[in-house]
N, CA, C and O atoms as CSV, one atom per row, in Angstrom:
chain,resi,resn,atom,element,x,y,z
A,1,UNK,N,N,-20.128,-35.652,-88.417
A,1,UNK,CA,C,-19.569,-34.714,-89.371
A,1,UNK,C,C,-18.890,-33.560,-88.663
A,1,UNK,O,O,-19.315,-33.267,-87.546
A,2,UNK,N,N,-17.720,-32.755,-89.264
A,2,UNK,CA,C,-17.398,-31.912,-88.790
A,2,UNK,C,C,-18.192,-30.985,-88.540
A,2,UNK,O,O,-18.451,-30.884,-87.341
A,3,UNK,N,N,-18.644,-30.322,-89.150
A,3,UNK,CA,C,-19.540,-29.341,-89.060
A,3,UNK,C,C,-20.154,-29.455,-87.766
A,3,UNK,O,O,-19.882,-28.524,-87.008
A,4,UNK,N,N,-20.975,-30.425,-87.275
A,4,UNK,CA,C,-21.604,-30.476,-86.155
A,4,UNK,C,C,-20.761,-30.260,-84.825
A,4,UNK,O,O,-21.234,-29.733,-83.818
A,5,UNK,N,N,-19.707,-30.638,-84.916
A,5,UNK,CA,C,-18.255,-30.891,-83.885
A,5,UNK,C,C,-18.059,-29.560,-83.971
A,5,UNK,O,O,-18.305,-29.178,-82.827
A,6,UNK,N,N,-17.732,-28.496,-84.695
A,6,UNK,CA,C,-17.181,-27.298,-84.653
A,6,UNK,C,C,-18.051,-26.421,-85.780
A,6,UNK,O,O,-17.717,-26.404,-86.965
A,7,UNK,N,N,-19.083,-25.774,-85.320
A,7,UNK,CA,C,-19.736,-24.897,-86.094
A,7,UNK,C,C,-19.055,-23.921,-86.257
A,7,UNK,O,O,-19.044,-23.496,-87.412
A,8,UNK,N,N,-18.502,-23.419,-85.571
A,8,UNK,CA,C,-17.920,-22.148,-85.615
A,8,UNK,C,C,-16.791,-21.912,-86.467
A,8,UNK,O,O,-16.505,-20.781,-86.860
A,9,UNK,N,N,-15.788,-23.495,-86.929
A,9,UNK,CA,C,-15.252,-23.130,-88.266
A,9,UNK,C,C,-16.026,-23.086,-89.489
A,9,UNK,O,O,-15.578,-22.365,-90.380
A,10,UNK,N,N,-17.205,-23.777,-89.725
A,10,UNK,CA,C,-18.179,-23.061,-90.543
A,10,UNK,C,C,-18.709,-22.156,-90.761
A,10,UNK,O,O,-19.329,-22.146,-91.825
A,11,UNK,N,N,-18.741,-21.338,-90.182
A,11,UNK,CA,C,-19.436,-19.966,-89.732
A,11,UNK,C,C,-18.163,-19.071,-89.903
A,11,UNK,O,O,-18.273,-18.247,-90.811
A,12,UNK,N,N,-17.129,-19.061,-89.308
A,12,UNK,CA,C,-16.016,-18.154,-89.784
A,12,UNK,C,C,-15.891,-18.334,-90.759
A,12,UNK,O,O,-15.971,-17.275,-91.382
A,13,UNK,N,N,-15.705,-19.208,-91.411
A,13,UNK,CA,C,-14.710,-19.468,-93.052
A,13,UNK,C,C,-16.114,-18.759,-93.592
A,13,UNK,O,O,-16.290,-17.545,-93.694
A,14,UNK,N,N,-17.211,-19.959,-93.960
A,14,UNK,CA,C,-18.229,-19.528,-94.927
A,14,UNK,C,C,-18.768,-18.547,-95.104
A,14,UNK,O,O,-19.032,-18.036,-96.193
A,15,UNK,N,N,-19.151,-17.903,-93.379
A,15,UNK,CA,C,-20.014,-16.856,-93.074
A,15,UNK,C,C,-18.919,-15.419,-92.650
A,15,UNK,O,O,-19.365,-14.290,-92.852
A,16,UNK,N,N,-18.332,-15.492,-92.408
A,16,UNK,CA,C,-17.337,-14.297,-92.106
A,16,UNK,C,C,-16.033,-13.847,-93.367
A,16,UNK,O,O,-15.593,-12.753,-93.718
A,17,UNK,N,N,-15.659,-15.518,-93.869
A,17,UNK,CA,C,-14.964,-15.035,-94.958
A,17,UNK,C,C,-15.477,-15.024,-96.377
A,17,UNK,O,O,-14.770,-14.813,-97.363
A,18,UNK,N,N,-16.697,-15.255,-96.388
A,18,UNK,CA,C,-17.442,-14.767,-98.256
A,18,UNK,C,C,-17.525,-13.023,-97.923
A,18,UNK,O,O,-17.127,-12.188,-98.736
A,19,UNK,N,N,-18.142,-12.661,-96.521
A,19,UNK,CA,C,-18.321,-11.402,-96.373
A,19,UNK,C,C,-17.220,-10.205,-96.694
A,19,UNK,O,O,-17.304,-9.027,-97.043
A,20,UNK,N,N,-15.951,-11.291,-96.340
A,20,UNK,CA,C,-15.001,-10.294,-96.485
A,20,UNK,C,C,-14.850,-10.277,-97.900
A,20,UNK,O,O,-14.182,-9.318,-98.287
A,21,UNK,N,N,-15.233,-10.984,-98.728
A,21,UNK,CA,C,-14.885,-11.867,-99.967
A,21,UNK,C,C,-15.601,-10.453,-100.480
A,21,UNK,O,O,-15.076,-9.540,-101.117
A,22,UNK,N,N,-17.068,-10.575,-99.964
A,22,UNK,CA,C,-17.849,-9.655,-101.353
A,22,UNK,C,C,-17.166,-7.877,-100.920
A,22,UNK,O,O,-17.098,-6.925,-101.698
A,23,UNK,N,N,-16.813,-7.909,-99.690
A,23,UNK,CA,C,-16.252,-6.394,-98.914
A,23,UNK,C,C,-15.265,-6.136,-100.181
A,23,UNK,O,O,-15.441,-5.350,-101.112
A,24,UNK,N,N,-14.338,-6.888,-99.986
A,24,UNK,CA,C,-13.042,-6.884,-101.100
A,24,UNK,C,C,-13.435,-6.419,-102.455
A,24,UNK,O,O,-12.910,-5.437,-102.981
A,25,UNK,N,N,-14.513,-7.248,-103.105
A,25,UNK,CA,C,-15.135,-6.950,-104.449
A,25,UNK,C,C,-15.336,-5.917,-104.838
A,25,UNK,O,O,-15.035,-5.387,-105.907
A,26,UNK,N,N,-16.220,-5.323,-103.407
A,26,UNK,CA,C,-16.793,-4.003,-103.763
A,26,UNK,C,C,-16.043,-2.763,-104.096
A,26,UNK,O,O,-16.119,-1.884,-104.954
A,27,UNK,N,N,-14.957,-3.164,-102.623
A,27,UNK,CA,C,-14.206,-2.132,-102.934
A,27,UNK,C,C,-13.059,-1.760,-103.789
A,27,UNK,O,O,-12.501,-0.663,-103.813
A,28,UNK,N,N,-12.711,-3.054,-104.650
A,28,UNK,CA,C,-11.797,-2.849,-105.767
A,28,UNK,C,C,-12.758,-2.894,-106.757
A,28,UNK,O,O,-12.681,-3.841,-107.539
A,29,UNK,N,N,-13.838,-1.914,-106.937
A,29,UNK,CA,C,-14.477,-2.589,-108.842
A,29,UNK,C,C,-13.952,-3.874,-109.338
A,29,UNK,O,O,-13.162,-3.823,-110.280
A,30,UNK,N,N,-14.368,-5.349,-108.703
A,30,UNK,CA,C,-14.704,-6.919,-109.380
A,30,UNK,C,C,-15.843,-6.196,-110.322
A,30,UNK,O,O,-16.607,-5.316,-109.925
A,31,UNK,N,N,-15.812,-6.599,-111.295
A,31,UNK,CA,C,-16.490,-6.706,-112.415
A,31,UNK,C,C,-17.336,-7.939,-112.205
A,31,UNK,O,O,-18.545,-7.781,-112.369
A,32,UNK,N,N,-16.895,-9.165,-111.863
A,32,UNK,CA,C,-18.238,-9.799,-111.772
A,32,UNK,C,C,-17.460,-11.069,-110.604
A,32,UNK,O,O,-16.270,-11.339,-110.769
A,33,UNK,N,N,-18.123,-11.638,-109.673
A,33,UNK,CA,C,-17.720,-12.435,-108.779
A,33,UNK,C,C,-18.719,-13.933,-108.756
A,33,UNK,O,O,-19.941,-13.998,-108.618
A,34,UNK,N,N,-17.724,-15.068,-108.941
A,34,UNK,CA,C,-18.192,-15.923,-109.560
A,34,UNK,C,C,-17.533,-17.221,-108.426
A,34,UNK,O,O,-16.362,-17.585,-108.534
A,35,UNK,N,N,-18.378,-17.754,-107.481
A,35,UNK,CA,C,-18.092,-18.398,-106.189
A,35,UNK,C,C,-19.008,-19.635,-105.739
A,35,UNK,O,O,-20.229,-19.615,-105.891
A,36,UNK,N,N,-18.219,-20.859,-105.095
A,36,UNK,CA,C,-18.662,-22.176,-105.082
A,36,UNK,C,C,-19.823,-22.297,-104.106
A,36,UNK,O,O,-19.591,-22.151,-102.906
A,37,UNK,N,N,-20.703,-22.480,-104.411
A,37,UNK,CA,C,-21.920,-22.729,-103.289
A,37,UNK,C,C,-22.165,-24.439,-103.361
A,37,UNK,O,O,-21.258,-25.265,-103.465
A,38,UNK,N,N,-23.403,-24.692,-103.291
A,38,UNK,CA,C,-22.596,-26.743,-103.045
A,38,UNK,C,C,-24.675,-27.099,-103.570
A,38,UNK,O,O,-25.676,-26.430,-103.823
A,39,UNK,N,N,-24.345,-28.289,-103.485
A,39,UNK,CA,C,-25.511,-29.242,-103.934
A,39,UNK,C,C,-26.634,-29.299,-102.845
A,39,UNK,O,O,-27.833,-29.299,-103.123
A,40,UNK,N,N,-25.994,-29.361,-101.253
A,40,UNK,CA,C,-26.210,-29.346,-100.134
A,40,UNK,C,C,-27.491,-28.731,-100.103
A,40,UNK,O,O,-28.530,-29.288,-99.747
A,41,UNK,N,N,-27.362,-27.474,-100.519
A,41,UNK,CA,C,-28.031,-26.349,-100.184
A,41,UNK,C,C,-30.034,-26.543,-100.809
A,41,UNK,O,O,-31.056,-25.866,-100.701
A,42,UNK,N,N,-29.589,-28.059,-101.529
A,42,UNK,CA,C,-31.079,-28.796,-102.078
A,42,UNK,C,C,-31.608,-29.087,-100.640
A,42,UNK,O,O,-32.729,-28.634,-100.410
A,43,UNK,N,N,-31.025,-29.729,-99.691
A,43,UNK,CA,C,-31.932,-30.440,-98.549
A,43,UNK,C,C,-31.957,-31.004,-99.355
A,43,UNK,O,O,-31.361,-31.142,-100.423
A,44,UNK,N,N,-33.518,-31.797,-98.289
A,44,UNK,CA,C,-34.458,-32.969,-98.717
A,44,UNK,C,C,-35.005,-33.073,-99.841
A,44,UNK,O,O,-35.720,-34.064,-99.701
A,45,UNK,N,N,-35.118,-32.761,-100.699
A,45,UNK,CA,C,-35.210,-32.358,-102.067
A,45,UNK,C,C,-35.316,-33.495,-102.816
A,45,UNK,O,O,-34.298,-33.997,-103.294
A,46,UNK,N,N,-36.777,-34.148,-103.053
A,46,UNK,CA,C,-36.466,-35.280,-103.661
A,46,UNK,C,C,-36.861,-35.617,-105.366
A,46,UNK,O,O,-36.746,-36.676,-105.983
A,47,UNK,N,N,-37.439,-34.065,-105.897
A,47,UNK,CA,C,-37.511,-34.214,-107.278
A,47,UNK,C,C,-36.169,-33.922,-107.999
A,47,UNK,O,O,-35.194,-33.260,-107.644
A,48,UNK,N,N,-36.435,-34.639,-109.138
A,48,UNK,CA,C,-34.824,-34.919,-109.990
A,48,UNK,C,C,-35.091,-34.441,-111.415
A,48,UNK,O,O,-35.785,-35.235,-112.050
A,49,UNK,N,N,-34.873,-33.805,-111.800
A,49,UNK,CA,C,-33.205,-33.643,-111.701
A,49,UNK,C,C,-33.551,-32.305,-111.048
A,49,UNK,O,O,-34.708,-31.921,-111.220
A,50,UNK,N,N,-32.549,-31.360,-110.165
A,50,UNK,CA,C,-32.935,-30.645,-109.546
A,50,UNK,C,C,-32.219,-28.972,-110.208
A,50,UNK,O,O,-31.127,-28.693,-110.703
A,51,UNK,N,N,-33.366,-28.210,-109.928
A,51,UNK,CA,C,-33.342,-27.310,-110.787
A,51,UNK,C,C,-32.629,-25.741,-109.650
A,51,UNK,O,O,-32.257,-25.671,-108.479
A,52,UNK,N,N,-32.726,-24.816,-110.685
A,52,UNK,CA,C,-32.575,-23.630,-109.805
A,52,UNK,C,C,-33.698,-23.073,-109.042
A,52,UNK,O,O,-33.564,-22.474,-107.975
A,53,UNK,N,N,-34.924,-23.322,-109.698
A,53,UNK,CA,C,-35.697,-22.813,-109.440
A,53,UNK,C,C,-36.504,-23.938,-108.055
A,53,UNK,O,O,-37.566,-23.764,-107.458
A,54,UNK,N,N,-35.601,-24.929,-107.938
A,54,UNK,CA,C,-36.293,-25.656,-106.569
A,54,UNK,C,C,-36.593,-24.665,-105.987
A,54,UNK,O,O,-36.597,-23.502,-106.391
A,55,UNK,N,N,-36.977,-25.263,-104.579
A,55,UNK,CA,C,-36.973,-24.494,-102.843
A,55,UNK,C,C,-35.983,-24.991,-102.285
A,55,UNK,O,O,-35.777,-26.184,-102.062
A,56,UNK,N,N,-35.210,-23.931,-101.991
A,56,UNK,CA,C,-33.793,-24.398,-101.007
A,56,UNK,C,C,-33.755,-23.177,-99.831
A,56,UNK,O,O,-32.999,-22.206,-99.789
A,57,UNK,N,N,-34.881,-23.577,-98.848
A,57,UNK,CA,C,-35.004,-22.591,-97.594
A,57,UNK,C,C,-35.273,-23.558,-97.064
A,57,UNK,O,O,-36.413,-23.672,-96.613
A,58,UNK,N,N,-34.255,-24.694,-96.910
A,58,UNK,CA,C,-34.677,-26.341,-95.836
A,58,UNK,C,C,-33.753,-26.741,-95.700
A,58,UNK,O,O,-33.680,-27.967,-95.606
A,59,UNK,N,N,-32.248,-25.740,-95.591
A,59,UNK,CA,C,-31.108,-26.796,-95.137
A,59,UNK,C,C,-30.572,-27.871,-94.017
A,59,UNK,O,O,-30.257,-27.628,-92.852
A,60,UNK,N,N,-30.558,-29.488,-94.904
A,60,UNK,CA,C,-30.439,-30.170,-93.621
A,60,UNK,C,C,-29.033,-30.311,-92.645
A,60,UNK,O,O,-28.787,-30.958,-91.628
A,61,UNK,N,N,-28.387,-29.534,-93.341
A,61,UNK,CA,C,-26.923,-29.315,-92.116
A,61,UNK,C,C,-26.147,-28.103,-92.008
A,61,UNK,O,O,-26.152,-27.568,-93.116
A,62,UNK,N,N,-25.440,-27.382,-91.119
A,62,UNK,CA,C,-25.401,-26.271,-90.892
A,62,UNK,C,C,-24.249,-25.663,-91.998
A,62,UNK,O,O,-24.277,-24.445,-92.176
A,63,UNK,N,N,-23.325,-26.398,-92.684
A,63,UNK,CA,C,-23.073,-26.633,-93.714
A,63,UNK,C,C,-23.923,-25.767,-95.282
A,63,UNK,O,O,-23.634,-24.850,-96.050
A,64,UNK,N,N,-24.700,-26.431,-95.154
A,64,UNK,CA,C,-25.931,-25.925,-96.351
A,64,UNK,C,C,-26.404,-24.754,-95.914
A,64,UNK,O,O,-26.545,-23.901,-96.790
A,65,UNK,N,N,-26.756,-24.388,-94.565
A,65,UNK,CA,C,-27.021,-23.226,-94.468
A,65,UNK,C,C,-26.090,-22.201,-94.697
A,65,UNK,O,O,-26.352,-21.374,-95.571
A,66,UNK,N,N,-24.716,-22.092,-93.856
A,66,UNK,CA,C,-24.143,-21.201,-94.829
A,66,UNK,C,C,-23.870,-20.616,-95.978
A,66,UNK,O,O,-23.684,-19.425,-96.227
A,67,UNK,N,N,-23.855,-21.936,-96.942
A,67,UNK,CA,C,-24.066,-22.226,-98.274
A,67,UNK,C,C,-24.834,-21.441,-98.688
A,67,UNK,O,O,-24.608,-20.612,-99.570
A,68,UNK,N,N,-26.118,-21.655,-97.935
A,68,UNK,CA,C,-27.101,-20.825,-98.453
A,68,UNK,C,C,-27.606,-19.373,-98.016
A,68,UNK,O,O,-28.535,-18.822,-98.607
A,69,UNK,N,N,-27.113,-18.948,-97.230
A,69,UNK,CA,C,-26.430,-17.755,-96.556
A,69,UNK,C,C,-25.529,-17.196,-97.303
A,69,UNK,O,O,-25.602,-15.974,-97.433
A,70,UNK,N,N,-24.050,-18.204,-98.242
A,70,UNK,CA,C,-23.980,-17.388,-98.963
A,70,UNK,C,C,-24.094,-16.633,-99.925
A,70,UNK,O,O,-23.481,-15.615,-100.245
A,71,UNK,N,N,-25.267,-17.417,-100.575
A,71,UNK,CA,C,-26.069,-17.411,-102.074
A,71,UNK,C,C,-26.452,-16.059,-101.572
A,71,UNK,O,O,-26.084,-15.066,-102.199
A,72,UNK,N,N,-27.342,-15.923,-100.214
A,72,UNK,CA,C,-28.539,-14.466,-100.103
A,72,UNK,C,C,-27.801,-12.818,-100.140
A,72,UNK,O,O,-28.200,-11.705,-100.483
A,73,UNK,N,N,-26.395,-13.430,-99.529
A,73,UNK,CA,C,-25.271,-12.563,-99.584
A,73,UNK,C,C,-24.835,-11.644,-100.249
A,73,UNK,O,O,-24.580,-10.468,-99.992
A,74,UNK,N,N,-24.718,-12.638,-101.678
A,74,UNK,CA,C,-24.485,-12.433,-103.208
A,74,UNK,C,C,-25.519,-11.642,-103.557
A,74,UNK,O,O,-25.366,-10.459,-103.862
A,75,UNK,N,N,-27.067,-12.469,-103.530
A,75,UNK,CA,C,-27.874,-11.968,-103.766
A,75,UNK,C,C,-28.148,-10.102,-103.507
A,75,UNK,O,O,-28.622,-9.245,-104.253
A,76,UNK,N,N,-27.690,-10.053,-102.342
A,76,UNK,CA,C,-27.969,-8.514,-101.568
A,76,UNK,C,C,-26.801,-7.948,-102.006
A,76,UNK,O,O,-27.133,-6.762,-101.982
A,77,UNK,N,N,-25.200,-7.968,-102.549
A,77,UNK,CA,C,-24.748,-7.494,-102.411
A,77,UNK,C,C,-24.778,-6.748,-104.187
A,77,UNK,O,O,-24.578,-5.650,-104.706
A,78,UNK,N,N,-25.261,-8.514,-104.726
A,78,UNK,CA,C,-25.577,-7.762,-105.818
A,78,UNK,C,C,-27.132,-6.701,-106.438
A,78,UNK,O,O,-27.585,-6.429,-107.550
A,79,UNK,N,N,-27.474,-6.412,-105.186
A,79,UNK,CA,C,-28.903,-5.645,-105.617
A,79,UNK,C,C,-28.095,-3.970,-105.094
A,79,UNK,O,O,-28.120,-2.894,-105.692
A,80,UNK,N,N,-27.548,-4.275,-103.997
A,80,UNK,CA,C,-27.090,-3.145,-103.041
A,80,UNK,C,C,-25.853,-2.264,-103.840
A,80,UNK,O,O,-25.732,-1.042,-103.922
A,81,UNK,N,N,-25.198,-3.079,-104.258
A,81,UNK,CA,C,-23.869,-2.341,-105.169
A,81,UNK,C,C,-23.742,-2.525,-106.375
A,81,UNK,O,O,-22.620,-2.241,-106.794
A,82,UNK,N,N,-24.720,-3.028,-107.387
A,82,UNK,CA,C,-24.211,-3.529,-108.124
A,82,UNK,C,C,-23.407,-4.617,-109.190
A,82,UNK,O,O,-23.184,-4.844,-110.379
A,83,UNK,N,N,-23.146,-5.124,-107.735
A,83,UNK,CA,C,-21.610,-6.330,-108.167
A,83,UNK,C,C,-22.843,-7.632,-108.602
A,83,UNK,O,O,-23.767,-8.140,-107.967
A,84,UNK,N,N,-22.271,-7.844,-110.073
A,84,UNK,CA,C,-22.597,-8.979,-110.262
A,84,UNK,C,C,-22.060,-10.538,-109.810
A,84,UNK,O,O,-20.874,-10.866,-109.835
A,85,UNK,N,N,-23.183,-11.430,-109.392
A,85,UNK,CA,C,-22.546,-12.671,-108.920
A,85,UNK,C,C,-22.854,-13.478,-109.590
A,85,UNK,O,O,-23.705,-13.251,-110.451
A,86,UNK,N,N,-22.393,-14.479,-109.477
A,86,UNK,CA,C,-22.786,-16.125,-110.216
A,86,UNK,C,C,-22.406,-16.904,-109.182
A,86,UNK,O,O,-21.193,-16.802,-109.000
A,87,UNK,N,N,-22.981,-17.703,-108.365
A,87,UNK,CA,C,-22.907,-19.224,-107.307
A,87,UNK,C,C,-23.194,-20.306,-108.583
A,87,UNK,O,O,-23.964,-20.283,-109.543
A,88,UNK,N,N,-22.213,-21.229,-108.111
A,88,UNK,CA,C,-22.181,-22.530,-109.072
A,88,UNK,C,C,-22.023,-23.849,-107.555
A,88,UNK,O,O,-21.033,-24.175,-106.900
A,89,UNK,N,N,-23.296,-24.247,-107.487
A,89,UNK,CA,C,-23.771,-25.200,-106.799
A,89,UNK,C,C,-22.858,-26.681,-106.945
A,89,UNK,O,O,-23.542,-27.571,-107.450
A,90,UNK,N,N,-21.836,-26.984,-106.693
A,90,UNK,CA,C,-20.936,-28.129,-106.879
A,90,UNK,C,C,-21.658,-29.132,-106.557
A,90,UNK,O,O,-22.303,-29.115,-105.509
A,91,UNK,N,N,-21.676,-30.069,-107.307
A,91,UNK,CA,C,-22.443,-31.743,-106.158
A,91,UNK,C,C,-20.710,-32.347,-106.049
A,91,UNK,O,O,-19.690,-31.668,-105.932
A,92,UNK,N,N,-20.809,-33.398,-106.112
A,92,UNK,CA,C,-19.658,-34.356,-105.891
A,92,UNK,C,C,-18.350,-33.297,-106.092
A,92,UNK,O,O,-18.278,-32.623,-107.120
A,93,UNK,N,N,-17.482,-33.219,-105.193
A,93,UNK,CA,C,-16.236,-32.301,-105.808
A,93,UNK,C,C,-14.634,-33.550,-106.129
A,93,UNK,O,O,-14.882,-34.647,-105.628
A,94,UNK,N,N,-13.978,-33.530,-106.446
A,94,UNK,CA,C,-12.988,-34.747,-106.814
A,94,UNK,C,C,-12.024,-34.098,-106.600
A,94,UNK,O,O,-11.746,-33.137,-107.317
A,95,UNK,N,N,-11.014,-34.594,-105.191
A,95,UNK,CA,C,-9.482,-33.621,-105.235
A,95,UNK,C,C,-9.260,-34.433,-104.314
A,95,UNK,O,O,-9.906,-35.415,-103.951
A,96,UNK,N,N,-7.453,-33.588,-103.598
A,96,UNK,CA,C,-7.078,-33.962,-102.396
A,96,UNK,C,C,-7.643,-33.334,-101.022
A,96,UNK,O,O,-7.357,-33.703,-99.883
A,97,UNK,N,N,-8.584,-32.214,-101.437
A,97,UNK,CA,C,-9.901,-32.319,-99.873
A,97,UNK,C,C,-11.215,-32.652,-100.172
A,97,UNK,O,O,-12.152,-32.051,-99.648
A,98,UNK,N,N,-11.369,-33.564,-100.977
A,98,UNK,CA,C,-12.513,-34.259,-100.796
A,98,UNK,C,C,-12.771,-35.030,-99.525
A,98,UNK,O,O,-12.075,-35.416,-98.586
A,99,UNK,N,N,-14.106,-35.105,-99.881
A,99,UNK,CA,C,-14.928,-35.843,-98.324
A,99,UNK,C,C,-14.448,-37.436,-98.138
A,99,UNK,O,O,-15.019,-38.218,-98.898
A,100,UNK,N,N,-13.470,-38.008,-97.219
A,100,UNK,CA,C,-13.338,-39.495,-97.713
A,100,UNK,C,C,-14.880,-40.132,-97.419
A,100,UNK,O,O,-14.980,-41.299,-97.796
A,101,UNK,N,N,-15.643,-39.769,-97.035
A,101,UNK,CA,C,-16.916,-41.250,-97.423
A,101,UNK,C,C,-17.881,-40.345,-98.626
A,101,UNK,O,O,-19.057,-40.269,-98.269
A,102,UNK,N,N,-17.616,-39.728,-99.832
A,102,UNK,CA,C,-18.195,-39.798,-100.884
A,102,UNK,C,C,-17.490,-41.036,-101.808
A,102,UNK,O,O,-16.296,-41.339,-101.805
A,103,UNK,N,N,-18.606,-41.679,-102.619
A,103,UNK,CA,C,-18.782,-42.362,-103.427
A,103,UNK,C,C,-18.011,-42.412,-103.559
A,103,UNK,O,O,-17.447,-43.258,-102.866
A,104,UNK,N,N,-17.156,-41.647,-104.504
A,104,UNK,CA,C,-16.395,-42.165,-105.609
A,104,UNK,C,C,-14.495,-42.871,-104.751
A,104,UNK,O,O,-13.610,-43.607,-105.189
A,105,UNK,N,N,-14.682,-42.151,-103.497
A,105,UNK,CA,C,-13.498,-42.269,-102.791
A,105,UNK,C,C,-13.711,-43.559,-102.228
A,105,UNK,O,O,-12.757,-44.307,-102.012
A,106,UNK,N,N,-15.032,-43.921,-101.942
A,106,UNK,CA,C,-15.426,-45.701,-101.438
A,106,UNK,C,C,-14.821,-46.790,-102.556
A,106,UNK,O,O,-14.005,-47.710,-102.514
A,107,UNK,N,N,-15.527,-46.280,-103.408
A,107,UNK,CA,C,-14.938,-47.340,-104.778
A,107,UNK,C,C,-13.597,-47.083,-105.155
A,107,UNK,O,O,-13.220,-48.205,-105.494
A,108,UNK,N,N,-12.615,-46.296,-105.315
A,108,UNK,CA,C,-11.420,-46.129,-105.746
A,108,UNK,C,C,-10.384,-47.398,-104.351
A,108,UNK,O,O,-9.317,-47.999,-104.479
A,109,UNK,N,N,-11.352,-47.321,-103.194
A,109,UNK,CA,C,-10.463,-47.443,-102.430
A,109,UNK,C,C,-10.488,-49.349,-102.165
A,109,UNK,O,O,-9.613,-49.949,-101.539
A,110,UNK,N,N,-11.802,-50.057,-102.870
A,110,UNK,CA,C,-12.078,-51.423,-102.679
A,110,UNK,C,C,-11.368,-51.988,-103.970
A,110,UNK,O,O,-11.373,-53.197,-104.198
């Protein structure tokens, strides 16, 4: 996976640019900031259907951790300033940067 090959574009984009993301928020009054966090961020997680209230402090790729790094982010930035957030946990995403070995891109393609 990429991620493993180059952490460090994970870590800039996810981890350096949500920061700038919530910086920006703050300092223009966003009224409320509403940003993609991923499925990932379940791990090993093997009860279903999976809730908010799981445990997601077990990310299995460095990926998910940012992810989930940027949830705590949100979390702090919205205790610290105010700014309300909402993370919406994506599972499967469907476009032209989707992952080619998810599902649905296997079957479209046989």
């Amino acid at each position: 996976r990429y991620s493993i090959q180059n952490p460090h574009a994970y870590v800039d984009s996810n981890l350096v640019g949500f920061v700038n993301i919530l910086e920006a928020c703050r300092h223009h009054d966003v009224e409320h900031l509403v940003y993609a966090s991923t499925s990932s961020v379940y791990g090993a997680n093997t009860r279903m259907p999976f809730s908010v209230h799981d445990n997601v402090d077990h990310p299995l790729s460095l990926y998910a951790a940012t992810k989930k790094a940027n949830e705590l982010m949100a979390h702090t930035y919205s205790h610290l300033y105010g700014l309300p957030t909402t993370g919406l946990r994506f599972f499967t995403v469907y476009g032209p940067w989707g992952r080619p070995d998810m599902a649905l891109f296997l079957f479209t393609r046989t």
